[in-house]
N, C-alpha and C positions, 0 to 999 in steps of 0.2 A: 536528773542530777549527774552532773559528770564527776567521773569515777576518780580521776587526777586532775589538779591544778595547780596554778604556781601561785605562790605564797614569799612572798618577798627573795623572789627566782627563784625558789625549790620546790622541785613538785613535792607536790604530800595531796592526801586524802583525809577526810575527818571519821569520826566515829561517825555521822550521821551518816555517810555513804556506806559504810562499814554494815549499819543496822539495816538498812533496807540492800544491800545487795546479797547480805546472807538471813534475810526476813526475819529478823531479832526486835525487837523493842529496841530503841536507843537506850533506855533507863538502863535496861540488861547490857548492852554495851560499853558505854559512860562508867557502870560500876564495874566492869571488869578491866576498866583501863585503869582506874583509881587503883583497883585492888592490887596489882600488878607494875603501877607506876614507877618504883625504883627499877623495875628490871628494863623498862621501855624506856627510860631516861639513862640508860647505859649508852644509846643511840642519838642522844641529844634532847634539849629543855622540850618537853610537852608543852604546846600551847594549849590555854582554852579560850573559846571565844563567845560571845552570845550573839544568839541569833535573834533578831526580836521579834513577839509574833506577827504572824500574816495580819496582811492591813484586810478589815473585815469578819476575822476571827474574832468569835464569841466566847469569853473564856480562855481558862488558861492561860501560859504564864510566858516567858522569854525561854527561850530552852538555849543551855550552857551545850556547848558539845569540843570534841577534843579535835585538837589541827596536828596529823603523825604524818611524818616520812617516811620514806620507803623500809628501813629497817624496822622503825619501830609499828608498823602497820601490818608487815609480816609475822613479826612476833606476835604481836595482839593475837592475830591469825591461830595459832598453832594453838593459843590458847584457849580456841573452842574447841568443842563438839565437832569431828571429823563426819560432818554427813555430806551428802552428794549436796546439796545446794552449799554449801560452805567451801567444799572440793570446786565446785565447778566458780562460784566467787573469788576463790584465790589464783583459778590462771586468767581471771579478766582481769585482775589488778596488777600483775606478774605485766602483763598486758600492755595493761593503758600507762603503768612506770615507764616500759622501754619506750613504747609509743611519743611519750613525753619528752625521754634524753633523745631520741633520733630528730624531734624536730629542735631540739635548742642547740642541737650539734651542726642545725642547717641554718644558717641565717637566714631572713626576710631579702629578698635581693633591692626592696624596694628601699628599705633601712642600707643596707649597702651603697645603695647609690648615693644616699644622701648624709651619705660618712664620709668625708674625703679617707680620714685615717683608716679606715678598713679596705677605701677603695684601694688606698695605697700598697695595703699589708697583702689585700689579695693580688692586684697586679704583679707586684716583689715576686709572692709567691710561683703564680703562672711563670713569670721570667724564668726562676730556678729550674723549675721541670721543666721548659724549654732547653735549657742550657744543658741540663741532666740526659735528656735526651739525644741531642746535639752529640755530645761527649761518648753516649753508647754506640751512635752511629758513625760514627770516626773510632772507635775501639776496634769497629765489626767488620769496618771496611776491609784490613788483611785478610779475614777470614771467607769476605764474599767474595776477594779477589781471588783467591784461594779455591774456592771452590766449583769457581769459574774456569782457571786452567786445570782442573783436576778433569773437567766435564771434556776439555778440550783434547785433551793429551789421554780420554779413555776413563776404562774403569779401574783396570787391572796395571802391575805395576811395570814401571817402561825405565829406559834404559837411562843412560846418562843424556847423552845426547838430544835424545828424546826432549826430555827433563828439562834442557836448557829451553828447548825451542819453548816450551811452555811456560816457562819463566822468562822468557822474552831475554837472553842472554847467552853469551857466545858459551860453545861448551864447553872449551879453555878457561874459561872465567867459574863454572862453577866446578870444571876438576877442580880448580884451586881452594876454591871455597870449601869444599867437600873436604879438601886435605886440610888445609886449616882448623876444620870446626872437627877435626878427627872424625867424622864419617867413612873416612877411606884411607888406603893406604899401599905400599907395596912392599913385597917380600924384596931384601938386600940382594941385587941382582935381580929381580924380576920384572917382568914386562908388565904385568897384567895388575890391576886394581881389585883392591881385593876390600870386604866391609868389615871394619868391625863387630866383634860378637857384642858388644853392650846394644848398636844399633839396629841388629838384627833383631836380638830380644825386646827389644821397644818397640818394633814391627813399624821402621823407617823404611830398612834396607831390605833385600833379599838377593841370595845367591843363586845364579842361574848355572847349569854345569851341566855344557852340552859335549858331544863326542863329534868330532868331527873327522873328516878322511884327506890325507896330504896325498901329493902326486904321485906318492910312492907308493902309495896303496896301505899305508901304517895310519892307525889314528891318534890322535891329536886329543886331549879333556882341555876343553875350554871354561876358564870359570869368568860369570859376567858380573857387574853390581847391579841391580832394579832397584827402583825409586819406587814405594811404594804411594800409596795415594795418601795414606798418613802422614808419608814422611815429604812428597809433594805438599800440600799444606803447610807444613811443617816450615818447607822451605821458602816457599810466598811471602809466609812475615818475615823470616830474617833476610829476602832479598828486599824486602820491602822498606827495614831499619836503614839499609846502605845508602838509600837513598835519599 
């Protein structure tokens, strides 16, 4: 006797499966479905149905038995006797319910084929996730490009000039860029490019500050901008918007 089935498309189970999966008399189950009925119909109309007797059976009568869905077939449940075959009955019907919505949640593919309209709804579907897909891999492109000239240009972080050559761009073109998008700047009167502190702390830029030695024999603090591999990345997609 299988444990679940569909009954005008809802799985349910009867009391009969009910009696022998936890070795009850039916009669003793039947009357605890009665006895209990308003609370099991909070879960929707209890069917009953007759089963008529076996063909060759001698005696006895048609036996009435009850048609419950998953809610109300759990609750019946609770309302035994808690013994180990009652226990071990309730996770087979726990069971065979999900067992039941996993395959109505699968269609027949053979029933599919011969649906135009579902064929329809599923091809649509496949389209979308194509398209969806499509969409992530053009989002991702910056990022692969990105990570491409980071591998090129090293691990650690490099200079401007550097920078450009890895961005495929004259170096003149991303000083400028760099001063535009306020990355960089100079002191009023000064030679040298200096980073801003918000893009330091974002850990774009960093400041390199070497000492160096003139002809004179005097030294010279040299401060440089480095591109970090973050802020290389960084810069991939917005050279990549320009274009």
């Amino acid at each position: 006797m299988e444990l679940v089935t569909l009954n005008a498309g809802q799985p349910v189970t009867t009391s009969l499966a009910i009696a022998a999966g936890t070795h009850n008399e039916h009669a003793s189950v039947i009357k605890l479905v009665r006895s209990y009925l308003p609370d099991l119909e909070e879960f929707g109309l209890v069917r009953f149905e007759i089963r008529p007797r076996l063909p060759g059976q001698h005696g006895g009568a048609d036996v009435e038995y009850a048609v419950l869905n998953e809610q109300q077939s759990t609750l019946l449940l609770t309302y035994m006797r808690n013994s180990d075959i009652v226990r071990s009955f309730k996770k087979a019907l726990v069971k065979a319910f999900f067992q039941m919505a996993q395959q109505r949640r699968q269609p027949d593919p053979m029933q599919v084929l011969n649906d135009p309209a579902a064929m329809r709804s599923l091809l649509l579907g496949y389209s979308e996730k194509v398209l969806a897909l499509e969409d992530q891999v053009e989002a991702m492109a910056p990022k692969v490009q990105a990570l491409a000239r980071i591998a090129e240009a090293g691990a650690g972080a490099v200079c401007i000039t550097n920078a450009a050559k890895a961005l495929q761009m004259q170096p003149r073109q991303l000083f400028s860029l760099l001063g535009q998008r306020r990355w960089i700047y100079k002191r009023p009167g000064g030679a040298a490019w200096l980073a801003y502190q918000d893009k330091i702390q974002s850990g774009v830029l960093e400041h390199k500050v070497t000492t160096v030695s003139r002809s004179d024999g005097t030294e010279k603090v040299v401060e440089q901008v480095l591109i970090t591999p973050k802020g290389l990345a960084k810069l991939a997609e917005e050279v990549r918007t320009l274009h």
